[in-house]
ZAMARGU-4260 file (C-alpha; in steps of 0.2 Angstrom, whole numbers, plus 5000, padded with zeros to 4 digits):
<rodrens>
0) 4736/6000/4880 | 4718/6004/4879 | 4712/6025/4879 | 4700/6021/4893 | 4716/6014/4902
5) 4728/6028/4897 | 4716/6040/4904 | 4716/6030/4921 | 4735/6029/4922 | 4736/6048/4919
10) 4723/6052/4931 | 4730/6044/4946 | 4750/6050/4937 | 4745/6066/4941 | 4741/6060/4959
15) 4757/6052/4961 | 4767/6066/4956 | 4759/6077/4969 | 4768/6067/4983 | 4750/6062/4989
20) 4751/6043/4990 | 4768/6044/5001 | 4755/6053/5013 | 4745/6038/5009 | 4756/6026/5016
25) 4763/6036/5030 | 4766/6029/5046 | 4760/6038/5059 | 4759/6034/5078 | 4753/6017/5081
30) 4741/6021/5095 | 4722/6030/5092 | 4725/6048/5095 | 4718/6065/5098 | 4713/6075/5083
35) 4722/6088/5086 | 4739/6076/5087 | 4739/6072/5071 | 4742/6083/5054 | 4728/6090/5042
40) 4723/6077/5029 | 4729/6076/5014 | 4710/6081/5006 | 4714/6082/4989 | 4721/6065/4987
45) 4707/6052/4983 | 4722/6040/4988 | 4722/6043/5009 | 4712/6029/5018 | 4701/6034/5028
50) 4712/6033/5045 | 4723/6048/5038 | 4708/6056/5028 | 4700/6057/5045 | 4711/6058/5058
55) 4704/6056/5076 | 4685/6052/5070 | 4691/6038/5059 | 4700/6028/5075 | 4686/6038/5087
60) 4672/6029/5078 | 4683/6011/5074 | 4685/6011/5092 | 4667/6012/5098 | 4659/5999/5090
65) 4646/6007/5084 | 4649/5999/5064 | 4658/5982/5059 | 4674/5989/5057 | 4676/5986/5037
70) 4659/5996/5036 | 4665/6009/5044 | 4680/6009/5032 | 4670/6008/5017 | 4657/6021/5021
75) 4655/6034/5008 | 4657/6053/5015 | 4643/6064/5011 | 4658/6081/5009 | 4674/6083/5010
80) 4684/6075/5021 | 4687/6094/5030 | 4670/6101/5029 | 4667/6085/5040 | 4683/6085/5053
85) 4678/6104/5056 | 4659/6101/5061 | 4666/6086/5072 | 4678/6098/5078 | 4665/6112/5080
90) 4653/6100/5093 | 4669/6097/5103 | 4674/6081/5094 | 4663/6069/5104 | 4666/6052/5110
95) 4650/6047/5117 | 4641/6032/5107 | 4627/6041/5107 | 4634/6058/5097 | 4644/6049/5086
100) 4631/6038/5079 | 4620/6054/5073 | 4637/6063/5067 | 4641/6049/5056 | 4624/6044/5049
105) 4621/6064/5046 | 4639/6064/5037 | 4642/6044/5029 | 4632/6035/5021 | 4635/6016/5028
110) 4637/6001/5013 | 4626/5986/5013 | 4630/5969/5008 | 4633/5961/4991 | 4616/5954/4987
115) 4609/5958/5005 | 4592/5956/4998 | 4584/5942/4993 | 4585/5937/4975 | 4575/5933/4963
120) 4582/5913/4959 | 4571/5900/4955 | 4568/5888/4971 | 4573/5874/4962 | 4588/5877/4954
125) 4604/5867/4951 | 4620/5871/4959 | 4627/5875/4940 | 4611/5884/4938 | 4616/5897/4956
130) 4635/5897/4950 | 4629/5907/4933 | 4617/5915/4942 | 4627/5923/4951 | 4638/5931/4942
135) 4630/5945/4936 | 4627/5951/4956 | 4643/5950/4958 | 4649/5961/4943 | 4651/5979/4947
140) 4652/5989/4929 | 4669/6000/4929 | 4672/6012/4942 | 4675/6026/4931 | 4689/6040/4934
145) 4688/6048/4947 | 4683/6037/4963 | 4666/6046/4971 | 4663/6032/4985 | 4676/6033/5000
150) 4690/6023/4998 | 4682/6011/4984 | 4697/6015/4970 | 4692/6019/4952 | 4693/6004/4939
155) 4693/6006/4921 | 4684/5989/4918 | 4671/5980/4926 | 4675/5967/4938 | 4668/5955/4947
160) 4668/5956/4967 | 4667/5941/4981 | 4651/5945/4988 | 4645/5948/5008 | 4655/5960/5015
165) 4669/5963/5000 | 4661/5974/4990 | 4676/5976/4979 | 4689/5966/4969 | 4702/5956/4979
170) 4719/5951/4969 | 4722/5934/4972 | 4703/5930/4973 | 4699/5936/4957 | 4710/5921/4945
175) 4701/5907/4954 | 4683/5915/4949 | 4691/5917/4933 | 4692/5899/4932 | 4674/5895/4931
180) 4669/5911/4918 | 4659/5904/4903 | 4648/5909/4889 | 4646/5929/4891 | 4653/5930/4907
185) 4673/5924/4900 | 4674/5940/4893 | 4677/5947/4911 | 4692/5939/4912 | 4700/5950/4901
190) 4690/5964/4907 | 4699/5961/4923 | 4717/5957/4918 | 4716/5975/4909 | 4710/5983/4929
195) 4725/5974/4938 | 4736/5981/4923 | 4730/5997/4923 | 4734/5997/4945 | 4752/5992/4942
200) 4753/6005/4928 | 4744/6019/4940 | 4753/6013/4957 | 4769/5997/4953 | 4758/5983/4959
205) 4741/5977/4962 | 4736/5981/4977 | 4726/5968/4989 | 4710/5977/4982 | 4701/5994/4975
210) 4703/6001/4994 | 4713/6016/4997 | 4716/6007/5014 | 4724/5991/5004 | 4739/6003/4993
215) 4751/5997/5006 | 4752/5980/5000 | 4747/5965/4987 | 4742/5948/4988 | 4748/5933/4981
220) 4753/5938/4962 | 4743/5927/4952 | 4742/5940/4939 | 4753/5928/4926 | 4739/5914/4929
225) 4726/5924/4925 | 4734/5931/4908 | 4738/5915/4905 | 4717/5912/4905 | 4716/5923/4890
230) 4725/5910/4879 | 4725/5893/4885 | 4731/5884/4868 | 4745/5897/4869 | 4749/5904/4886
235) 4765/5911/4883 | 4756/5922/4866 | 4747/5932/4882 | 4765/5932/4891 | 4773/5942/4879
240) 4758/5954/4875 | 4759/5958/4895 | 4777/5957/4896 | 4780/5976/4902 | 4766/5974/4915
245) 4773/5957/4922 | 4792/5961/4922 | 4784/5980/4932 | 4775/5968/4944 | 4792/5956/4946
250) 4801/5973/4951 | 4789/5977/4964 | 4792/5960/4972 | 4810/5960/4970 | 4810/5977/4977
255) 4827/5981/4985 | 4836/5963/4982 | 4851/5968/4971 | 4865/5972/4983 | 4855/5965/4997
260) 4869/5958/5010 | 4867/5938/5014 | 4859/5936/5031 | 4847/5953/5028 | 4830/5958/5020
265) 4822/5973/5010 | 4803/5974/5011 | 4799/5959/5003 | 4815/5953/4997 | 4826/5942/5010
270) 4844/5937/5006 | 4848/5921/5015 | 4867/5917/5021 | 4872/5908/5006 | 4867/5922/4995
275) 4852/5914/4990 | 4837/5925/4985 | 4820/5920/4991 | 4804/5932/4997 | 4791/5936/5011
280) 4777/5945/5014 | 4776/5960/5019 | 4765/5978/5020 | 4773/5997/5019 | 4763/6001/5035
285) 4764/5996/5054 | 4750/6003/5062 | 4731/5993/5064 | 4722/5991/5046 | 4708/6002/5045
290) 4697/5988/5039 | 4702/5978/5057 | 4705/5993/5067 | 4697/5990/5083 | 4704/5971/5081
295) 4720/5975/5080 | 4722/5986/5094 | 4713/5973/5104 | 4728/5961/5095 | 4743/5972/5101
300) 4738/5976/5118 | 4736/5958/5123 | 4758/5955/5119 | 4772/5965/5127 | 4780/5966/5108
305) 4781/5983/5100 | 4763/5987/5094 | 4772/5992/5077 | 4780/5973/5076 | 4763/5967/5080
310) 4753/5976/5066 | 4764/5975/5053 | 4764/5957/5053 | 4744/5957/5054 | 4747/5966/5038
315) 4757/5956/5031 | 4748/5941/5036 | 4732/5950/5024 | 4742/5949/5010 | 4747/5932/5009
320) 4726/5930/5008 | 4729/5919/5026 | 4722/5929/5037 | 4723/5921/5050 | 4733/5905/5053
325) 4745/5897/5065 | 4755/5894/5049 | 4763/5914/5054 | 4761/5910/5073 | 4778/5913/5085
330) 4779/5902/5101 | 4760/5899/5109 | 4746/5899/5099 | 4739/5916/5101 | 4736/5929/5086
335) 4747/5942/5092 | 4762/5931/5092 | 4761/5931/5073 | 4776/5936/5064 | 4774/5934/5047
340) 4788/5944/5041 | 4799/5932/5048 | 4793/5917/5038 | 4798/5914/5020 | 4780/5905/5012
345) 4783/5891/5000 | 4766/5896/4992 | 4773/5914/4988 | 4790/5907/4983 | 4781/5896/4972
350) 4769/5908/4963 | 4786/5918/4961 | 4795/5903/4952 | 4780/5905/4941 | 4780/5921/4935
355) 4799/5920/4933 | 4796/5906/4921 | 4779/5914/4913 | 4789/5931/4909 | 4806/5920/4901
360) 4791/5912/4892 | 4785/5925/4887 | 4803/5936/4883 | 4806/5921/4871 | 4791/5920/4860
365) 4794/5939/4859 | 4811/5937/4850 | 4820/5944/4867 | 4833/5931/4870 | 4843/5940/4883
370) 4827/5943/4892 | 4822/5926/4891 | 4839/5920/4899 | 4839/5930/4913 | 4821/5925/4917
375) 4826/5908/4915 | 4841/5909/4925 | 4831/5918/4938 | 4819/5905/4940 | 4833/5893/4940
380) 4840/5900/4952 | 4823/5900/4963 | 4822/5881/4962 | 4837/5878/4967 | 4835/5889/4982
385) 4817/5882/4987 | 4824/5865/4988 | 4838/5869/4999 | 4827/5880/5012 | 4809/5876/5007
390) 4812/5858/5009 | 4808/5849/5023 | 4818/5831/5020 | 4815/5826/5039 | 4794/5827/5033
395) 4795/5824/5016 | 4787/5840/5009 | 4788/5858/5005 | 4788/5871/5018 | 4787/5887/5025
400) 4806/5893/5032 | 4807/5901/5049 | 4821/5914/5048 | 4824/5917/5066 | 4827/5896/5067
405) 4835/5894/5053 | 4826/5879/5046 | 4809/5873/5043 | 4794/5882/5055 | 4787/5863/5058
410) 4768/5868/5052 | 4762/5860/5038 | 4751/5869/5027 | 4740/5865/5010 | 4754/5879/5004
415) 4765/5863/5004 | 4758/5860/4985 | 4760/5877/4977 | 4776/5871/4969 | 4768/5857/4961
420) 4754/5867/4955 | 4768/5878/4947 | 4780/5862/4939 | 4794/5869/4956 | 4797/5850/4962
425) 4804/5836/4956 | 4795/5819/4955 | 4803/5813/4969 | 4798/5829/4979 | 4781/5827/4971
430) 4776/5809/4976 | 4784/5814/4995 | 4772/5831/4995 | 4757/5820/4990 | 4758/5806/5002
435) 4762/5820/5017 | 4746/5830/5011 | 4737/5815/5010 | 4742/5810/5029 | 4742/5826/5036
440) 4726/5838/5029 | 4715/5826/5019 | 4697/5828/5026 | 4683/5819/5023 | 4676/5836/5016
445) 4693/5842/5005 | 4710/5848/5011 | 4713/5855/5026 | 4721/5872/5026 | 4732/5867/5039
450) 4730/5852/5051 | 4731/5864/5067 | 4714/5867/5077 | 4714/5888/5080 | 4701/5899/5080
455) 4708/5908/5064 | 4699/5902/5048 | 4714/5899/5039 | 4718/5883/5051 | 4707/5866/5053
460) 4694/5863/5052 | 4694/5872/5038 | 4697/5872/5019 | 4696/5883/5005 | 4693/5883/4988
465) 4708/5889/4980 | 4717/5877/4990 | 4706/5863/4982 | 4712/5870/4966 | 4730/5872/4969
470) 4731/5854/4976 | 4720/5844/4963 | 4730/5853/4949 | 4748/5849/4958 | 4744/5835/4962
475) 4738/5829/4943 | 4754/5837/4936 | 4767/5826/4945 | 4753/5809/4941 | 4746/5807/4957
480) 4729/5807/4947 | 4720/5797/4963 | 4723/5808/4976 | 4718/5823/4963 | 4702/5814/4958
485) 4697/5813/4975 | 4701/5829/4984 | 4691/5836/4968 | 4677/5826/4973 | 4676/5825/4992
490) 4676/5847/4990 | 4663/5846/4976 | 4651/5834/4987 | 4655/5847/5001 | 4649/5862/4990
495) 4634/5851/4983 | 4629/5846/5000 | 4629/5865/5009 | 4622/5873/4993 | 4607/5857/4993
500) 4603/5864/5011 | 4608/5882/5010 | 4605/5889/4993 | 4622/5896/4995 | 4641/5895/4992
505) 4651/5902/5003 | 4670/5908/5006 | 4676/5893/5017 | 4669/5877/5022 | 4672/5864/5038
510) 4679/5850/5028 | 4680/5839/5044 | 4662/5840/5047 | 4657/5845/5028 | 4647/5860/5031
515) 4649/5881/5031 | 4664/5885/5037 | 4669/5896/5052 | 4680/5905/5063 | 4691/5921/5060
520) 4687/5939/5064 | 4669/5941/5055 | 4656/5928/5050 | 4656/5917/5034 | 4653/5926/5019
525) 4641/5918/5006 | 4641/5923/4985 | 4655/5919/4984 | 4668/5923/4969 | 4682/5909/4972
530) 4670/5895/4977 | 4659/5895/4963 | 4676/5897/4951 | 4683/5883/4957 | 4669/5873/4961
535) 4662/5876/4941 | 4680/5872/4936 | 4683/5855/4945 | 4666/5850/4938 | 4669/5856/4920
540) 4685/5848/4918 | 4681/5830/4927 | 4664/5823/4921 | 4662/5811/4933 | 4659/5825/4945
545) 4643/5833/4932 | 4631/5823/4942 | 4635/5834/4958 | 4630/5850/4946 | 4615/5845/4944
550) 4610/5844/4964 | 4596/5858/4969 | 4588/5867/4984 | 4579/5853/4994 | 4584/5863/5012
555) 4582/5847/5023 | 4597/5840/5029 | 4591/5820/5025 | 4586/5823/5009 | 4601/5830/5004
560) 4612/5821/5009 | 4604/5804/4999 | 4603/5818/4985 | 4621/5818/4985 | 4625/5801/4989
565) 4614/5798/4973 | 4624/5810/4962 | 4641/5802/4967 | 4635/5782/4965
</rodrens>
């Protein structure tokens, strides 16, 4: 362990064993209250989000909308959080659009975006060119000790952020950038893995990002992927040198599943009837996020469910990194009948399955045989129970588990290739999965996130980056080399084309009608991490896709497109 990250674990220890982050994570009344309702904040914690470090002016302002609600979460106090609730308090605590704009622009300073200037990139540069570009706007040099912006938590290392609105790191985001690091910029991958190490040392898991707002939950734990990066000749070397942090991370996932009872669930943990194990998503909170506040009031008030019901399972929606889609969706077809804690994700069972495996792996080239065995059963044990529940034989491929059903939740979903991104499936399985994917979400653009038409951005027509990744990957691993080949390319000739028009990569494209993507509860972001990751990786790896690096800004939509057509012939 590294001095700088001993120091950053004793730091936020010292927080810890103050009792501040249970005040953290408190659940307090779902509905925006008075400030005089609710209890003095915890100041001296750097760990209270804003909601509870402000209470009544946080939800007061969220609730005008004044500020883009993740704005408002991020904006950095100018005092301490009770210097500032006592002036508001002073002036009578005002609600008036008017008062509350000059309260907060005297007493917050608001972020910008990443990269909201224009920069400095040569008009004629190559979509390579832009990816390495890049990266050094998106690095943010380590946070140091003690956080001094708002809710933006301290990192010992410097990181690299998606860009747009996230101004910090996201979990699950960060191994798919990692995939296209080169040259000086690889050493951020380690960089990196020591920041999500040092989290779980300081809090028992990585939380969804560096927010004080996002210690209620994770995201998908890809932690054992990325670690495997540092030592691709020899992944389970890097295993066993991060064995204590991985197994700490497993715990945290497994949370409450020894002596779970069949038929009931523990935070993230769910033991089925037949006493197999499996998992679900979750978050420790049930009120609105403080990053979405004002949407998810608006969310809960349009259903007669318990508001608390209704939040929690927005939340836990954001930590699968699906938010939103009709993959978490009850009866209708309306965001606030989402019930994501009632849905176990093949993708997260999956990605589970994988780390069992990675830490066995890495137990065994330890010397730690018992510890290797149990892993190995473990994971075992996990197959076994993901095709008996996770498998849909009447479609013919994986799939999310409805547990109020009983059976399949009949929504297909890219996630359907997780487990042969992770070796979960057997051939039989595999060849099913690919010819399901390929007749259900195989656009002309990439693959569909799902093949549902929503207004979330998680649904058609819609796909993602790291769903290009996870299914070109999968798919090659089980030999269906066509079908990898070509969702590989039809994403890259999508990237190509929108960067060729746009000098930009963004978070999400419309794969049906290859262009920006759309939909969900803000506007498409542009940088961005996971695109560029994964668009540099597919083109590194698979040289008949070089061509499409070399495309560059003509901004006219005829030109690029024979540009493109030329660099595919």
């Amino acid at each position: 362990m590294t001095t700088q990250r001993k120091r950053f674990r004793n730091l936020i220890g010292s927080v810890l064993s103050s009792g501040l982050l249970l005040s953290a994570c408190a659940t307090p009344s779902q509905q925006p209250v008075d400030a005089e309702a609710l209890p003095a904040p915890a100041a001296a914690s750097p760990l209270a989000p804003p909601s509870l470090a402000f209470p009544g002016l946080f939800q007061a302002v969220a609730l005008s909308g004044l500020y883009e609600p993740k704005d408002w979460a991020d904006a950095r106090p100018l005092a301490e959080p009770e210097a500032i609730l006592a002036e508001w308090e002073a002036i009578g605590a005002p609600r008036d659009r008017t008062r509350l704009r000059g309260f907060v622009e005297a007493n917050f300073e608001l972020p910008g975006e990443v990269a909201a200037d224009p920069l400095d990139l040569p008009e004629d540069r190559t979509l390579e060119e832009h990816i390495d570009l890049l990266w050094p706007v998106l690095t943010r040099e380590a946070t140091g000790l003690v956080a001094e912006d708002g809710s933006l938590l301290p990192l010992p290392e410097p990181y690299i952020v998606p860009g747009g609105r996230f101004r910090e790191v996201y979990y699950w985001d960060a191994y798919f950038t990692m995939l296209g690091l080169s040259g000086e910029a690889e050493a951020l991958r380690a960089d990196m893995v020591e920041n999500f190490a040092s989290e779980i040392d300081a809090y028992g898991f990585v939380p969804n990002g560096n927010r004080t707002y996002y210690l209620s939950r994770s995201q998908p734990p890809f932690l054992f992927a990325m670690i495997a990066l540092l030592d691709e000749d020899d992944p389970a070397s890097a295993w066993a040198a991060h064995l204590d942090t991985l197994m700490a991370e497993y715990d945290f996932w497994m949370e409450g599943a020894e002596g779970l009872a069949p038929g009931n669930a523990s935070a993230r943990a769910v033991r089925l009837a037949d006493g197999a194990v499996l998992n679900r998503y979750w978050d420790a909170r049930d009120v609105p996020r403080d990053e979405s506040y004002p949407y998810d009031v608006r969310t809960a008030a349009r259903t007669a469910r318990p508001s608390a019901d209704v939040y929690r399972d927005l939340r836990a929606a954001a930590e699968s990194g699906w938010d939103f889609s009709s993959r978490w969706f009850g009866e209708g077809s309306d965001l606030a009948s989402t019930r994501t804690t009632r849905i176990l994700p093949i993708d997260l069972n999956a990605l589970l399955f994988g780390l069992e495996e990675a830490i066995a792996g890495g137990c065994e080239r330890a010397g730690r045989p018992g510890c290797a065995a149990r892993f190995e059963a473990a994971a075992a044990a996990r197959r076994e129970a993901m095709s008996a529940h996770l498998w849909d034989g009447a479609s013919g491929h994986f799939a999310d588990y409805d547990l109020d059903a009983g059976g399949p939740t009949g929504r297909p979903s890219a996630a359907m290739l997780y487990p042969l991104f992770f070796g979960a499936a057997t051939q039989e399985q595999a060849d099913s999965t690919a010819d399901a994917a390929m007749r259900l979400l195989l656009a002309p653009g990439g693959m569909l996130a799902t093949p549902r038409c929503t207004e979330e951005q998680w649904d058609a027509p819609n796909g993602w980056a790291p769903l290009q990744w996870i299914a070109a990957e999968g798919l090659s691993r089980y030999g269906e080399d066509a079908l990898a080949e070509e969702v590989a390319a039809r994403w890259v000739r999508t990237v190509a084309l929108a960067f060729c028009e746009t000098g930009k990569l963004v978070e999400k494209y419309d794969v049906m009608r290859p262009r920006p993507g759309g939909g969900g509860e803000y506007p498409t972001q542009d940088g961005f991490g996971w695109t560029n990751g994964v668009t540099a990786a597919l083109i590194e790896e698979r040289p008949a896709l070089a061509p499409l690096g070399q495309v560059r800004v003509l901004g006219d939509a005829a030109a690029c497109a024979g540009a493109v057509s030329e660099a595919v012939r």
